[in-house]
C-alpha positions in Angstrom: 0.0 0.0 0.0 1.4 3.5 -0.8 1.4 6.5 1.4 -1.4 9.1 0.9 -0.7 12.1 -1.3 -0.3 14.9 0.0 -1.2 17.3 -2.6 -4.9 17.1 -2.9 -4.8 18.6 0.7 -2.4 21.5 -0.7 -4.2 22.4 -3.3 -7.4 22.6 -1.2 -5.6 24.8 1.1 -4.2 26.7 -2.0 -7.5 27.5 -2.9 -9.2 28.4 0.2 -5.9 30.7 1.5 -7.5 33.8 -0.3 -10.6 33.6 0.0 -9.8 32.9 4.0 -7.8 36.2 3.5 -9.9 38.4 1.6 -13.4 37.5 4.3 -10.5 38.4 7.1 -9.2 42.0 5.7 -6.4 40.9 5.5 -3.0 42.7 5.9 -2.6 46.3 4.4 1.0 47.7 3.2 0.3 50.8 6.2 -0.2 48.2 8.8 2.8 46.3 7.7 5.2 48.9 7.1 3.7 50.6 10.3 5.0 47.4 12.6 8.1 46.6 10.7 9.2 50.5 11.8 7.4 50.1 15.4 10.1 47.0 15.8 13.1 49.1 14.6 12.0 51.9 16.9 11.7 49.4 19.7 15.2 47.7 18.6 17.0 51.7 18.4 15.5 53.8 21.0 16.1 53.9 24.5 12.6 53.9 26.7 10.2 53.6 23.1 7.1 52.5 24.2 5.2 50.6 21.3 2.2 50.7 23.1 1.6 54.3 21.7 2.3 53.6 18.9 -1.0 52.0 16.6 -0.1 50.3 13.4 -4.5 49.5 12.7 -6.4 50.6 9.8 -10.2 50.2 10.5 -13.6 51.1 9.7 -16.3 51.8 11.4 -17.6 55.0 12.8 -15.2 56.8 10.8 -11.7 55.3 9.4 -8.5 54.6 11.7 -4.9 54.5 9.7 -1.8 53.2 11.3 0.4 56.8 13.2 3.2 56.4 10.4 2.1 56.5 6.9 4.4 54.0 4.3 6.9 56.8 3.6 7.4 57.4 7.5 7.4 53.9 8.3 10.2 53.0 5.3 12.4 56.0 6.7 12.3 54.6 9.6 13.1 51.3 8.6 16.0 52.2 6.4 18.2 53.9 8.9 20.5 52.8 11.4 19.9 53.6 15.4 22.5 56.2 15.5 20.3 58.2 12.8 17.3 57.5 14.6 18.9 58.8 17.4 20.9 61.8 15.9 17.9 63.3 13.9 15.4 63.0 16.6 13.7 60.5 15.1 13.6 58.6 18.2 12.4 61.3 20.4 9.5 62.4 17.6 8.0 58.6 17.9 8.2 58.9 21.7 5.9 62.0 21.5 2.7 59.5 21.1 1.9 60.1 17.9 -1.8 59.7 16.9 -4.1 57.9 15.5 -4.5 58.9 12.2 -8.7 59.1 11.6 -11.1 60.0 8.9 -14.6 61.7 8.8 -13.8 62.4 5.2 -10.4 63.6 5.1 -7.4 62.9 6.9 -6.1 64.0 9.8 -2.5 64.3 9.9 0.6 64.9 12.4 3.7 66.2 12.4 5.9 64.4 10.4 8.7 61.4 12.3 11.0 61.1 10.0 13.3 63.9 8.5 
C-alpha cells in the first residue's frame, strides 16, 4: 500500500488561502510597514514605548490609519539607530503620535522622519 498524497490537501488549502484572507481583511502595506518601523524603533530607542504607537487601519464610525504613513514607516526602517537617534527620530516617535482618523479627510501629524 502506498502513502497518501499529500497534494490534494495542498491544493485545497491553496484554494481556500485567499478567499480565507480576503473574508478576514487581511493585511494592508500601512499596517505592515507601520509594525516593521514600530520593531526598529523598539530595537533603536532607548525607553520607546510601542504601546503608543497604533499600526491598525479600520472602519467603522469613521476610518482609523496606522500613526506612520508607508513613507514614515520606510524612513524609519532604512536607517541605522545612530540616525534614529541623531535626527530625533527617536524622540518624535516617543511623543505618542496619533491615530491617524477620517470623517472624510485625513487628519495628519507632524511628520517622524526627516
Amino acid at each position: 500500500m502506498s502513502p497518501p498524497r499529500p497534494w490534494p490537501a495542498l491544493l485545497v488549502a491553496a484554494l481556500l488561502l485567499p478567499l480565507i484572507s480576503r473574508c478576514s481583511g487581511g493585511w494592508r502595506q500601512d499596517e505592515l510597514e507601520c509594525e516593521q518601523a514600530a520593531n526598529q524603533l523598539l530595537k533603536c530607542c532607548p525607553g520607546f514605548d510601542p504601546s503608543t504607537l497604533s499600526c491598525s487601519y479600520s472602519t467603522g464610525c469613521g476610518t482609523s490609519y496606522p500613526a506612520l504613513t508607508v513613507a514614515e514607516s520606510e524612513c524609519i526602517d532604512n536607517e541605522s539607530c545612530e540616525t534614529l537617534v541623531a535626527t530625533g527620530v527617536c524622540a518624535r516617535a516617543s511623543d505618542s503620535l496619533p491615530i491617524q482618523t477620517t470623517d472624510g479627510g485625513l487628519t495628519e501629524h507632524p511628520g517622524v522622519c526627516p
